[in-house]
N, CA, C, O and CB atoms as a CASP TS submission, in Angstrom:
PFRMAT TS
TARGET T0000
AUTHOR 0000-0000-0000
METHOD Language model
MODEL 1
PARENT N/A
ATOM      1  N   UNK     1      11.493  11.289  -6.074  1.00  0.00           N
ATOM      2  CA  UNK     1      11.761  10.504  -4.883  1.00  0.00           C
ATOM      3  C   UNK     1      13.263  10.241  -4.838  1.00  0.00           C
ATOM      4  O   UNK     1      13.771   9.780  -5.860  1.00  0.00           O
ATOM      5  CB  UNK     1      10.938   9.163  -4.876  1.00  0.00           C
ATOM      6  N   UNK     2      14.073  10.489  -3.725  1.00  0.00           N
ATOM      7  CA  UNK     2      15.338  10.724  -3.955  1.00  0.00           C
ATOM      8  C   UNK     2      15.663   9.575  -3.065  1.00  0.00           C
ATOM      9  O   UNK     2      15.281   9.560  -1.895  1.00  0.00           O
ATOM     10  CB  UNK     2      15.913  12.179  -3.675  1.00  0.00           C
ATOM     11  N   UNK     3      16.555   8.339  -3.745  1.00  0.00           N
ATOM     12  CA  UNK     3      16.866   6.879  -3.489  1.00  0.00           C
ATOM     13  C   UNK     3      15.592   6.462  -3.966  1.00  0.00           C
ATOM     14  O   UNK     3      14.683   7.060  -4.542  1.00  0.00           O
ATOM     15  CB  UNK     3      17.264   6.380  -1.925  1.00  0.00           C
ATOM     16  N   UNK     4      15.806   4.857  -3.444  1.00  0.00           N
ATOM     17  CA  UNK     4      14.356   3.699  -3.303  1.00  0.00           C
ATOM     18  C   UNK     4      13.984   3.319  -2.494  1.00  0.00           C
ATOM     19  O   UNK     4      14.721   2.752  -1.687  1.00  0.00           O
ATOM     20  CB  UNK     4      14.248   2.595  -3.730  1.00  0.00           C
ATOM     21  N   UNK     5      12.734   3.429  -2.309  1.00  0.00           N
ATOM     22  CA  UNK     5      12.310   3.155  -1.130  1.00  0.00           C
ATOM     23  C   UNK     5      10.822   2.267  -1.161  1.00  0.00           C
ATOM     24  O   UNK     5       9.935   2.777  -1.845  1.00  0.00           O
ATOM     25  CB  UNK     5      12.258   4.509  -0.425  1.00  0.00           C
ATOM     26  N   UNK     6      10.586   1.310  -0.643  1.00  0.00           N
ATOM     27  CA  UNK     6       9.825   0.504  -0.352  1.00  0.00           C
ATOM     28  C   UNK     6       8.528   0.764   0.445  1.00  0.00           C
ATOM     29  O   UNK     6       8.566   0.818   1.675  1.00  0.00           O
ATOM     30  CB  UNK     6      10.512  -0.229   0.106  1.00  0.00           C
ATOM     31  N   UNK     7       7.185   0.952  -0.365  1.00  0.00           N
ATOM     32  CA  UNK     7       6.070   1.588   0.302  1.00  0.00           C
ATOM     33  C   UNK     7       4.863   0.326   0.042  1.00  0.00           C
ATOM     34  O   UNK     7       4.325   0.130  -1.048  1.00  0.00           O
ATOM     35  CB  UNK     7       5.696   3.270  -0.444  1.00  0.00           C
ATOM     36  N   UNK     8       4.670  -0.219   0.915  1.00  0.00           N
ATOM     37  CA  UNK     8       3.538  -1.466   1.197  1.00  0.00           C
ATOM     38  C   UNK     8       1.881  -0.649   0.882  1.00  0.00           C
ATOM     39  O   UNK     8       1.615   0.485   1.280  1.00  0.00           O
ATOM     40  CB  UNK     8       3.696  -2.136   3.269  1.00  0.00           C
ATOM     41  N   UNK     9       1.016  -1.458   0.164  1.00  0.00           N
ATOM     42  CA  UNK     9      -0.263  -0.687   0.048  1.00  0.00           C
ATOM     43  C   UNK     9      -0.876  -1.725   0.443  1.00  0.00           C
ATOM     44  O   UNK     9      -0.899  -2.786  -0.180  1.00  0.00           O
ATOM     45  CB  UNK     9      -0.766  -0.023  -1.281  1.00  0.00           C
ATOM     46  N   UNK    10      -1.543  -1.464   1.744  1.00  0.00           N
ATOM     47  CA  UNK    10      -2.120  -2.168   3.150  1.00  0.00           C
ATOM     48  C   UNK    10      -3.919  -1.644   2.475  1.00  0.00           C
ATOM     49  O   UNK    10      -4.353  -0.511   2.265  1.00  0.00           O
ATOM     50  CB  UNK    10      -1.322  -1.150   5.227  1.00  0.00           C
ATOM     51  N   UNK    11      -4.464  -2.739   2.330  1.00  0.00           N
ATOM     52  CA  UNK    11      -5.935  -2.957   2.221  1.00  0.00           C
ATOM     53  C   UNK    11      -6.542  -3.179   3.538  1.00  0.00           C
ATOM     54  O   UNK    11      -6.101  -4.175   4.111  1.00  0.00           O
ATOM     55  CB  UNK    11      -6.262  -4.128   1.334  1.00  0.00           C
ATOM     56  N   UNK    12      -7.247  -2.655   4.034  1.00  0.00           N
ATOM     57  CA  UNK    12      -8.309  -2.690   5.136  1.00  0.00           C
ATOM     58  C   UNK    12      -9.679  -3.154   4.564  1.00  0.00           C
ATOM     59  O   UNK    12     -10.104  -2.358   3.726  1.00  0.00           O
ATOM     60  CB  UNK    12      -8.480  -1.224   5.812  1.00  0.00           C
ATOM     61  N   UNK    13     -10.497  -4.239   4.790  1.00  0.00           N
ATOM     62  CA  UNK    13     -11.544  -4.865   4.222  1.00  0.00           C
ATOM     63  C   UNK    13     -12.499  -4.008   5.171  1.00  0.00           C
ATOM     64  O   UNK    13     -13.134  -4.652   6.006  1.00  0.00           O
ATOM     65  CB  UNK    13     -11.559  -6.580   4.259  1.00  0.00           C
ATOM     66  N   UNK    14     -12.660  -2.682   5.134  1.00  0.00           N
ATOM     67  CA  UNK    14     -13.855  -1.602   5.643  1.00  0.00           C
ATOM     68  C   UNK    14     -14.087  -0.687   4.773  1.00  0.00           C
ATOM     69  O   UNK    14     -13.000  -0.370   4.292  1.00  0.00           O
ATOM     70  CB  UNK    14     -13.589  -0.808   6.894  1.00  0.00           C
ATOM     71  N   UNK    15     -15.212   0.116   4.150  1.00  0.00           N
ATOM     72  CA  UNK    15     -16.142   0.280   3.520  1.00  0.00           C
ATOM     73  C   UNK    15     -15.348   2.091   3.772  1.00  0.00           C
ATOM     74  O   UNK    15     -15.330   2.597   4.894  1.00  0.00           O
ATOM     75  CB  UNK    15     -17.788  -0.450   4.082  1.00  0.00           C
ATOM     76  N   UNK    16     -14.690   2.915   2.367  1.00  0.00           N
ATOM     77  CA  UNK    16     -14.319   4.376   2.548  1.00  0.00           C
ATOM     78  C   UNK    16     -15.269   5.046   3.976  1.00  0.00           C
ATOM     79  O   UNK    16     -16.339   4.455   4.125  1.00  0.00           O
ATOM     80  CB  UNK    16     -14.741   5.252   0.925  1.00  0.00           C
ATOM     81  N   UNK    17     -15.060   5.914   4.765  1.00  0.00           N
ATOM     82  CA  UNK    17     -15.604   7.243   5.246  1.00  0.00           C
ATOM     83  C   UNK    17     -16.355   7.467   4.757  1.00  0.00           C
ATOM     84  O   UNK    17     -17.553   7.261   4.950  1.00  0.00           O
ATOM     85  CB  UNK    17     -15.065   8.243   5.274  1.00  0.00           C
ATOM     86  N   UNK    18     -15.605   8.143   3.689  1.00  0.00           N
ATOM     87  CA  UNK    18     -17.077   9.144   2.584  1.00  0.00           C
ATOM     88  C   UNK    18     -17.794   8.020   1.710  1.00  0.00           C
ATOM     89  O   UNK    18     -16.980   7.255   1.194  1.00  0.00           O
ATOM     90  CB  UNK    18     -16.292  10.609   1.046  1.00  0.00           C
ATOM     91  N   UNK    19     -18.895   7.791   1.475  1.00  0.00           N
ATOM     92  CA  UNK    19     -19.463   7.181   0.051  1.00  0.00           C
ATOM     93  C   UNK    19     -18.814   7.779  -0.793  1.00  0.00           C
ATOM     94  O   UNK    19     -18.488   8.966  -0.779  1.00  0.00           O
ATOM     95  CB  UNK    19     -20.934   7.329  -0.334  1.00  0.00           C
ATOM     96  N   UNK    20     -18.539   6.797  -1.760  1.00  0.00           N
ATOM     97  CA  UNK    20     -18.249   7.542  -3.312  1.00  0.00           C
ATOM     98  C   UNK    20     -17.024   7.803  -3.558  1.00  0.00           C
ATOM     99  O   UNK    20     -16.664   7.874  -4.733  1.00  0.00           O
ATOM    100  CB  UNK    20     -18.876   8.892  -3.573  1.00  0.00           C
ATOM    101  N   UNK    21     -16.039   8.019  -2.428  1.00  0.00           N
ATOM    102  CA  UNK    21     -14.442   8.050  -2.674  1.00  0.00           C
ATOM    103  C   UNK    21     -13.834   6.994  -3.203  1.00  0.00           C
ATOM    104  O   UNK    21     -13.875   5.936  -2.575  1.00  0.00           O
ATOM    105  CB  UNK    21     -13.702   8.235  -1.534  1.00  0.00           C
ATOM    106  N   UNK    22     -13.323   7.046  -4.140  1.00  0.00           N
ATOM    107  CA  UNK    22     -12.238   5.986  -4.383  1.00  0.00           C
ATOM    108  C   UNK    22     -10.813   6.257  -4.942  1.00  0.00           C
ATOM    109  O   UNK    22     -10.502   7.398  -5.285  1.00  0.00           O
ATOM    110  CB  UNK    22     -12.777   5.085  -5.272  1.00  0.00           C
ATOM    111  N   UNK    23     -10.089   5.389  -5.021  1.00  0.00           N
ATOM    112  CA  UNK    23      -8.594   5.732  -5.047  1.00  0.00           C
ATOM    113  C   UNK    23      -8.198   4.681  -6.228  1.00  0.00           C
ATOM    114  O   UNK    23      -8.134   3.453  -6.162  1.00  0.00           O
ATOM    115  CB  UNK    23      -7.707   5.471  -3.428  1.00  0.00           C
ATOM    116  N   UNK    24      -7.992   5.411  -7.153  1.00  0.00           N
ATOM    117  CA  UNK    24      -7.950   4.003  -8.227  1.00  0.00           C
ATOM    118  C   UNK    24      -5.780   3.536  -7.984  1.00  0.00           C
ATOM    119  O   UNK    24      -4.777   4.160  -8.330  1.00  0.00           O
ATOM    120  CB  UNK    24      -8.608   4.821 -10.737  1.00  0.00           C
ATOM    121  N   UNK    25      -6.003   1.967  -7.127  1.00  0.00           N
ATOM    122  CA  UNK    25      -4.915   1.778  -6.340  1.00  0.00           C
ATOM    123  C   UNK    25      -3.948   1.416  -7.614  1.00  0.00           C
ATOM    124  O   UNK    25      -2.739   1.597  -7.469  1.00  0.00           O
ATOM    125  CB  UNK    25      -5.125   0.613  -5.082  1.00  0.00           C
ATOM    126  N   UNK    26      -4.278   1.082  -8.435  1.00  0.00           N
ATOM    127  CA  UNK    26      -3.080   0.430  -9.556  1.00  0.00           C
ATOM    128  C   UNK    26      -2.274   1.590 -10.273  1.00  0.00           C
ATOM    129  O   UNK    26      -1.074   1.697 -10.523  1.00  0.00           O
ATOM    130  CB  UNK    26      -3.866  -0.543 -10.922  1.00  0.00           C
ATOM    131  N   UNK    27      -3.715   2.699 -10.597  1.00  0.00           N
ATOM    132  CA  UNK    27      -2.583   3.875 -10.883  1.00  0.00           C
ATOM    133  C   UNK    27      -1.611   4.514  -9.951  1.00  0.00           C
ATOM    134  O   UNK    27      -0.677   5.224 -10.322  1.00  0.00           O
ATOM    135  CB  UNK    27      -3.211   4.975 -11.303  1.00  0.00           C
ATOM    136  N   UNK    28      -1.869   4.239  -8.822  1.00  0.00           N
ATOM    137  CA  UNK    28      -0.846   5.093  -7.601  1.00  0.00           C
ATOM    138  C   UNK    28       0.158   4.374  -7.515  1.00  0.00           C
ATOM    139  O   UNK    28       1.246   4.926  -7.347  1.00  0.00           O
ATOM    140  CB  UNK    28      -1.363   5.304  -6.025  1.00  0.00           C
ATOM    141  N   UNK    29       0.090   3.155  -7.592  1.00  0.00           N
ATOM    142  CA  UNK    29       1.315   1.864  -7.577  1.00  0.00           C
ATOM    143  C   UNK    29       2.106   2.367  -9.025  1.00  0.00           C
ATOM    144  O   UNK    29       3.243   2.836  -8.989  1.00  0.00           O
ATOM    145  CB  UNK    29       0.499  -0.181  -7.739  1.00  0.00           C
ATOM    146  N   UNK    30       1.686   2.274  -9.716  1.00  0.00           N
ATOM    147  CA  UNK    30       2.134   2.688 -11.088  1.00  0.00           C
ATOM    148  C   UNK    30       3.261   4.163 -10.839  1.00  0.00           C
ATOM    149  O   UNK    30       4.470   4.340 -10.991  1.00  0.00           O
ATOM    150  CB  UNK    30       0.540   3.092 -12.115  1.00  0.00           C
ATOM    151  N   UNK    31       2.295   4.882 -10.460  1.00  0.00           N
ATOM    152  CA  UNK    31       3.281   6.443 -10.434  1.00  0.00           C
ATOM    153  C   UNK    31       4.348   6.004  -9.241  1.00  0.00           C
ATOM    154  O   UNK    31       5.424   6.602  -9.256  1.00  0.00           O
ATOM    155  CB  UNK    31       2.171   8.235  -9.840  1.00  0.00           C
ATOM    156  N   UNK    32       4.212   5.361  -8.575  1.00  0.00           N
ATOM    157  CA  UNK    32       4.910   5.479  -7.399  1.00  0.00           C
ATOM    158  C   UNK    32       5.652   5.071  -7.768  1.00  0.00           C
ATOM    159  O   UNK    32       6.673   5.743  -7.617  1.00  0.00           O
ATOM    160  CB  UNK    32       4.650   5.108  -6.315  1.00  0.00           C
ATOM    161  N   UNK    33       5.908   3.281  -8.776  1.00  0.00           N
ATOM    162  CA  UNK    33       6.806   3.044  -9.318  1.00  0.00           C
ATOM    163  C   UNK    33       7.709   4.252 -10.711  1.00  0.00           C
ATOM    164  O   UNK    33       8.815   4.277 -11.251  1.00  0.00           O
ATOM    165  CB  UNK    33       6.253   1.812  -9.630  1.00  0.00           C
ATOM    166  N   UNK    34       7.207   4.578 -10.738  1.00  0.00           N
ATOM    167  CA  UNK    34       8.076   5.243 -12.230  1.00  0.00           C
ATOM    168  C   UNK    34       8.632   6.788 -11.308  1.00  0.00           C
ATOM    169  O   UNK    34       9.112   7.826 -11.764  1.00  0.00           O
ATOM    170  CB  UNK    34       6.568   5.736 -14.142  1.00  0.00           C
ATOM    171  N   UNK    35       8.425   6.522 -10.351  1.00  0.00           N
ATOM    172  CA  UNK    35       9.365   7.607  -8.777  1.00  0.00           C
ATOM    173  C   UNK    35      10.676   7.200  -8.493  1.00  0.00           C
ATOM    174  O   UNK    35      11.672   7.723  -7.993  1.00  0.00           O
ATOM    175  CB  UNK    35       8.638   7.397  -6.986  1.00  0.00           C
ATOM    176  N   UNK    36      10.306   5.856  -9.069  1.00  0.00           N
ATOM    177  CA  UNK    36      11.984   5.019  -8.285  1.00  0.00           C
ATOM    178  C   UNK    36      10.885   4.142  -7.231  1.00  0.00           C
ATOM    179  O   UNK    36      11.777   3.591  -6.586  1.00  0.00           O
ATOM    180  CB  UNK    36      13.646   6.550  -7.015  1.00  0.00           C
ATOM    181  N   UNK    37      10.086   3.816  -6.835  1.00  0.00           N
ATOM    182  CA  UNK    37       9.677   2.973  -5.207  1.00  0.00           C
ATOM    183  C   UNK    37       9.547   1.518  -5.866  1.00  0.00           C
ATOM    184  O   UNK    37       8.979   1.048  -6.852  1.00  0.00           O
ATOM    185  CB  UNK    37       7.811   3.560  -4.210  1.00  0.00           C
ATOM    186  N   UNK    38      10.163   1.154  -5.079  1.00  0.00           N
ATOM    187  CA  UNK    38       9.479  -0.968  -4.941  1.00  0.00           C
ATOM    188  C   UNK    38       8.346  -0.779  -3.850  1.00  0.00           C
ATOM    189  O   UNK    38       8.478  -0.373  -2.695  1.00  0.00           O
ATOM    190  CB  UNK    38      11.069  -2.620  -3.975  1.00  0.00           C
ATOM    191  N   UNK    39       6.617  -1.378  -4.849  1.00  0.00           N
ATOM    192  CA  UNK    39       5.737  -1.337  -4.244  1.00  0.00           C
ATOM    193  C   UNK    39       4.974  -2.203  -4.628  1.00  0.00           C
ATOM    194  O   UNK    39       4.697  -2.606  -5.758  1.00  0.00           O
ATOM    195  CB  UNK    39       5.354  -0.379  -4.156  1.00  0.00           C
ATOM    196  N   UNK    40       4.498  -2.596  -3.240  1.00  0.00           N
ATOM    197  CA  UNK    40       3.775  -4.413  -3.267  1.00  0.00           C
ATOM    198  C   UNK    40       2.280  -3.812  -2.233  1.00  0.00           C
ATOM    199  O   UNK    40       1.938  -2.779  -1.656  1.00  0.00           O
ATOM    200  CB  UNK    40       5.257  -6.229  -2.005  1.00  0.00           C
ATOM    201  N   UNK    41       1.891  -4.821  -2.407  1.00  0.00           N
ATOM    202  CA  UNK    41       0.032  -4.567  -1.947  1.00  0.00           C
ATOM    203  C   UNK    41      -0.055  -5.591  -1.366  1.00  0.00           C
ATOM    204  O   UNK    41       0.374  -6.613  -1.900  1.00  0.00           O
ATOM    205  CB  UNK    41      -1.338  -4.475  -3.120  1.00  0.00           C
ATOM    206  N   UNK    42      -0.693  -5.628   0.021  1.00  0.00           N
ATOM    207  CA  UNK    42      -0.918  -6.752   0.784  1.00  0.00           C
ATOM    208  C   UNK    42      -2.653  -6.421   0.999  1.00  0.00           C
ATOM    209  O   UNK    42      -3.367  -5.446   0.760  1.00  0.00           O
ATOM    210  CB  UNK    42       0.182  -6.827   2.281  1.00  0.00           C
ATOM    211  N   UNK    43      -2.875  -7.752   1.564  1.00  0.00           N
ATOM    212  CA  UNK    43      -4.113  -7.084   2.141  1.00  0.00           C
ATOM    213  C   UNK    43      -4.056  -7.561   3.826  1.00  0.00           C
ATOM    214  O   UNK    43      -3.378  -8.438   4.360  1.00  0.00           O
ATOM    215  CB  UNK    43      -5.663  -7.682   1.236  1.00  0.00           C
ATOM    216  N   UNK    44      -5.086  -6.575   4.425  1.00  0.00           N
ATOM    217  CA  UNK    44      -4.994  -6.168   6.063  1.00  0.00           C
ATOM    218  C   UNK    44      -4.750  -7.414   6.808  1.00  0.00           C
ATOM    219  O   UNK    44      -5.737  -8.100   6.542  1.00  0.00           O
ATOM    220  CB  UNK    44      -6.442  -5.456   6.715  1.00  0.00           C
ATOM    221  N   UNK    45      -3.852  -8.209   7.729  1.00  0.00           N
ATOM    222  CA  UNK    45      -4.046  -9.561   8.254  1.00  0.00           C
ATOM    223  C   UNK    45      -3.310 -10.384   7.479  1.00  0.00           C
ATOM    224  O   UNK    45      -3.087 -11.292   8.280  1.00  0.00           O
ATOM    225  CB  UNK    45      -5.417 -10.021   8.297  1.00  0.00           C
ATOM    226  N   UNK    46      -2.796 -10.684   6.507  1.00  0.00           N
ATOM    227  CA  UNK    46      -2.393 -11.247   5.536  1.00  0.00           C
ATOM    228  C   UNK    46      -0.778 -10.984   5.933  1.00  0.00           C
ATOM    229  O   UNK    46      -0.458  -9.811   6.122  1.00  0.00           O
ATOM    230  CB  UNK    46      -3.055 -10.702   4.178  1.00  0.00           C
ATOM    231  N   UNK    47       0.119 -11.889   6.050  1.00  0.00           N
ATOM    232  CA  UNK    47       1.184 -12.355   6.608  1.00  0.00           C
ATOM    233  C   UNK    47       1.973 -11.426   7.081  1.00  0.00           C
ATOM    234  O   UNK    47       3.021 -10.991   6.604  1.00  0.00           O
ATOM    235  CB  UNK    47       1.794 -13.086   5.879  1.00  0.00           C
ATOM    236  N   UNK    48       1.240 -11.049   8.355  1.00  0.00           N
ATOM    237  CA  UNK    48       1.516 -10.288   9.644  1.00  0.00           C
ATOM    238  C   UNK    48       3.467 -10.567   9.851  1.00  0.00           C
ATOM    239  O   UNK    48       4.144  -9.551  10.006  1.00  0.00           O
ATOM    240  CB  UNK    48       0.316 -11.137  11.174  1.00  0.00           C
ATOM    241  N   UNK    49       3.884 -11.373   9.840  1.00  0.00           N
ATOM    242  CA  UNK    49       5.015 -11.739  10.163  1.00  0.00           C
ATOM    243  C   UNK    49       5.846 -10.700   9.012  1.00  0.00           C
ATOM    244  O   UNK    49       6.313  -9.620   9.374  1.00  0.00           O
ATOM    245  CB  UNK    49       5.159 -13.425  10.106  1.00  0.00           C
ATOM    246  N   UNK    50       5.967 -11.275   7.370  1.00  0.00           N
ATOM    247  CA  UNK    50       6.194 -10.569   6.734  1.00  0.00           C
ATOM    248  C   UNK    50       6.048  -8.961   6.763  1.00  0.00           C
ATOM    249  O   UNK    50       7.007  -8.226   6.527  1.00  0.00           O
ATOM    250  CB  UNK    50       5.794 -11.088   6.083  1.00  0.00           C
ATOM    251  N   UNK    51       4.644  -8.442   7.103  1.00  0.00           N
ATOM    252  CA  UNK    51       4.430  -7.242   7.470  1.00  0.00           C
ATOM    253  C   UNK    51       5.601  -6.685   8.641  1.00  0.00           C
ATOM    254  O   UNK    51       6.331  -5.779   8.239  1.00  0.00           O
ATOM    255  CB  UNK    51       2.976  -7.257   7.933  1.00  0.00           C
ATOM    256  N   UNK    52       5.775  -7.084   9.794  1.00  0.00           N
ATOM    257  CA  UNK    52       6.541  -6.520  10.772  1.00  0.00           C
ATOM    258  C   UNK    52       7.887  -6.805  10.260  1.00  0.00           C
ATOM    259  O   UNK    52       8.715  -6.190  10.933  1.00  0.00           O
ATOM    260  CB  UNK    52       6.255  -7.041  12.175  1.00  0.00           C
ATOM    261  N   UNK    53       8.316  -7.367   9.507  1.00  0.00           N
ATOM    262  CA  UNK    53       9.304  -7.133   9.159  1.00  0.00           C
ATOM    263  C   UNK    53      10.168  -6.235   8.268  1.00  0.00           C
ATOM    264  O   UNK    53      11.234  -5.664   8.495  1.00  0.00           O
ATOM    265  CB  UNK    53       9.339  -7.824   9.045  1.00  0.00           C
ATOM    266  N   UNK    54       9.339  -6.288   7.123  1.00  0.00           N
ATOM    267  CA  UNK    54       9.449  -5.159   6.452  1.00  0.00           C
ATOM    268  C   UNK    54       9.288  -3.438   6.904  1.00  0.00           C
ATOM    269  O   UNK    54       9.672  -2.389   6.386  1.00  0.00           O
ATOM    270  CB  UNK    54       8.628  -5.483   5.612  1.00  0.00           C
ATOM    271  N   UNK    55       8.654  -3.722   7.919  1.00  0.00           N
ATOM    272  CA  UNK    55       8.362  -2.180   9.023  1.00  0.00           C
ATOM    273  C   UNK    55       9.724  -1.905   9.499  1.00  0.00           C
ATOM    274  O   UNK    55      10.222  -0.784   9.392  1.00  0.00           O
ATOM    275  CB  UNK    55       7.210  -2.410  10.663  1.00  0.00           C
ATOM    276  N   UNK    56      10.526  -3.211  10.184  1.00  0.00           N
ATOM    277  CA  UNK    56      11.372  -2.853  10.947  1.00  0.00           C
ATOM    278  C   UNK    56      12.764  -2.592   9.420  1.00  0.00           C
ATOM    279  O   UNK    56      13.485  -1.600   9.532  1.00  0.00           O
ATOM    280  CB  UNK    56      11.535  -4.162  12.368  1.00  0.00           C
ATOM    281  N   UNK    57      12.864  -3.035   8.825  1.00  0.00           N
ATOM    282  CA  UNK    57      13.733  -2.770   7.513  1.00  0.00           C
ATOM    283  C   UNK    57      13.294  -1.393   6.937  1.00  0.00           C
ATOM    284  O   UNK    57      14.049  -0.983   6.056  1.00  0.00           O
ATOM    285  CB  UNK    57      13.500  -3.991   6.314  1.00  0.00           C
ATOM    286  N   UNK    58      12.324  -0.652   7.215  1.00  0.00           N
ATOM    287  CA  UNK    58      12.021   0.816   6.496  1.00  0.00           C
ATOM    288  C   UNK    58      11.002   1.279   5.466  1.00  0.00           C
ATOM    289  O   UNK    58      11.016   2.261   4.724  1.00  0.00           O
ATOM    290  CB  UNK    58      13.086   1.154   5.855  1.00  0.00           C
ATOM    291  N   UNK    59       9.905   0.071   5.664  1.00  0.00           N
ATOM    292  CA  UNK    59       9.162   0.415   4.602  1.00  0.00           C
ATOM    293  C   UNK    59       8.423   1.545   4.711  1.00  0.00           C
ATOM    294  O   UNK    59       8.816   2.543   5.314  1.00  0.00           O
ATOM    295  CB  UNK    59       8.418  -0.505   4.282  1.00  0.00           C
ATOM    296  N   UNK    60       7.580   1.469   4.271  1.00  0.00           N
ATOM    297  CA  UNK    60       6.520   2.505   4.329  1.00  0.00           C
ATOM    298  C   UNK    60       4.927   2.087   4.391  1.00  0.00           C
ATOM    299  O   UNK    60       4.313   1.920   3.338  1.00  0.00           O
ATOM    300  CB  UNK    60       6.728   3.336   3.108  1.00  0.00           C
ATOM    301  N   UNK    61       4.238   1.914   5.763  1.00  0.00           N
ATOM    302  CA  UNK    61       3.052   1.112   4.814  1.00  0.00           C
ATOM    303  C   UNK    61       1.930   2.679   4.570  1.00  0.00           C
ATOM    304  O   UNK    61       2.120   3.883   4.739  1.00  0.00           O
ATOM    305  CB  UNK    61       2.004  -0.642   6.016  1.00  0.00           C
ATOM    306  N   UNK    62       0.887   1.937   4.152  1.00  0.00           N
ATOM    307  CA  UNK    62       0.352   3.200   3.111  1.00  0.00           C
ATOM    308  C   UNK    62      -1.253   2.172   3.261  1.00  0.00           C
ATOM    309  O   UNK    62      -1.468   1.233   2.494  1.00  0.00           O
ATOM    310  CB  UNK    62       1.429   3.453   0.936  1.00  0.00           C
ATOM    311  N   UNK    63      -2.292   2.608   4.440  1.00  0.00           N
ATOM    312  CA  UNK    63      -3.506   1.838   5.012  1.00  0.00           C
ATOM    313  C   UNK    63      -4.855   2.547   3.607  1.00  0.00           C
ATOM    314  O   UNK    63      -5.076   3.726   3.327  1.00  0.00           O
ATOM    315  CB  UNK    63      -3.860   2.462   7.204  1.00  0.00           C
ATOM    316  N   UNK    64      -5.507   1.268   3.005  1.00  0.00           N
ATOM    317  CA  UNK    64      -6.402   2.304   2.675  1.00  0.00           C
ATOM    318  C   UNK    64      -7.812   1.440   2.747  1.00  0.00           C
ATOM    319  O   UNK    64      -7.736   0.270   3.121  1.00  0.00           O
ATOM    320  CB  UNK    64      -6.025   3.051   1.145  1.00  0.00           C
ATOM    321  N   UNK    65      -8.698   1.827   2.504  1.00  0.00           N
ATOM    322  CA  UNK    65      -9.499   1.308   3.212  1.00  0.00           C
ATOM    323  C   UNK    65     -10.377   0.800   2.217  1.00  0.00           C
ATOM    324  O   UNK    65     -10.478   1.754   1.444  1.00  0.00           O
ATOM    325  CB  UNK    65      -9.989   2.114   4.181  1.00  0.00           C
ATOM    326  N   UNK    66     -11.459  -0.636   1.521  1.00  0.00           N
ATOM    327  CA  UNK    66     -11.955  -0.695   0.283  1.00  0.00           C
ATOM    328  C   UNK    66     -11.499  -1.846   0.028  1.00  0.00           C
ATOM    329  O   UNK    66     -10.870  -2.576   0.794  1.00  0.00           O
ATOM    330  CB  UNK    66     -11.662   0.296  -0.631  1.00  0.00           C
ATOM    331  N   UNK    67     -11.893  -2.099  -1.379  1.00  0.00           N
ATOM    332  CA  UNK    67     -11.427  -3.172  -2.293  1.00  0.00           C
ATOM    333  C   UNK    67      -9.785  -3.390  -2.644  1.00  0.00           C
ATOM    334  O   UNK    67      -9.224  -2.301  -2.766  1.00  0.00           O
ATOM    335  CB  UNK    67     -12.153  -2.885  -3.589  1.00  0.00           C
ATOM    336  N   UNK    68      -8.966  -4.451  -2.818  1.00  0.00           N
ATOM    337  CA  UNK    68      -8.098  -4.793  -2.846  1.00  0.00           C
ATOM    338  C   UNK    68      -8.325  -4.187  -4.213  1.00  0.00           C
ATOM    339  O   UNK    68      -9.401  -4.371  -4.780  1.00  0.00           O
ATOM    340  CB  UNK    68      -7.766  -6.011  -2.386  1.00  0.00           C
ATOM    341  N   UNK    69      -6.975  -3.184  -4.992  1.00  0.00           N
ATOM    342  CA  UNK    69      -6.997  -3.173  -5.879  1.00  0.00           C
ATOM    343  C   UNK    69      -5.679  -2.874  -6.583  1.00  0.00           C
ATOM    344  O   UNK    69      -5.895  -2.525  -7.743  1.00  0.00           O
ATOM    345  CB  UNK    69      -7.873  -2.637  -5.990  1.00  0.00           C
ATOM    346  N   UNK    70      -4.428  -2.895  -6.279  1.00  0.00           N
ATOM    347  CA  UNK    70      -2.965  -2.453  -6.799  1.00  0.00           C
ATOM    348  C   UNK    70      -2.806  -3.339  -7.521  1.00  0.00           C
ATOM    349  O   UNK    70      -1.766  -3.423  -8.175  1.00  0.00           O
ATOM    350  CB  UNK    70      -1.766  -2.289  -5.909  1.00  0.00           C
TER
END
């Protein structure tokens, strides 16, 4: 990952597409960090204000859908 860059992991409280998919979120936070990224986990609705702001500064958000888990 070339610079740092700031990627938000946005929880959606709705149930995967597929049954049975999952995304184990702490390891992806993990790799993402040891990339170079500053990465924080919100969940969906959860301080909307903060959220648009960080959008307009360059983040990255990153929607997934399931259990809160980073």
């Amino acid at each position: 990952m070339t610079g740092s860059k700031k990627i938000l992991l946005i929880h959606a409280p709705h149930k995967p597409v597929k049954a049975g998919e999952s995304i184990n979120l702490s390891r992806l936070a993990d790799a993402l960090r040891a990339r170079g990224a500053e990465v924080e986990s919100l969940a969906f609705g959860e301080r909307v204000d903060y959220l648009l702001d960080q959008f307009e500064a360059g983040a990255l958000p990153v929607v997934f859908r399931g259990e809160q888990g980073a």
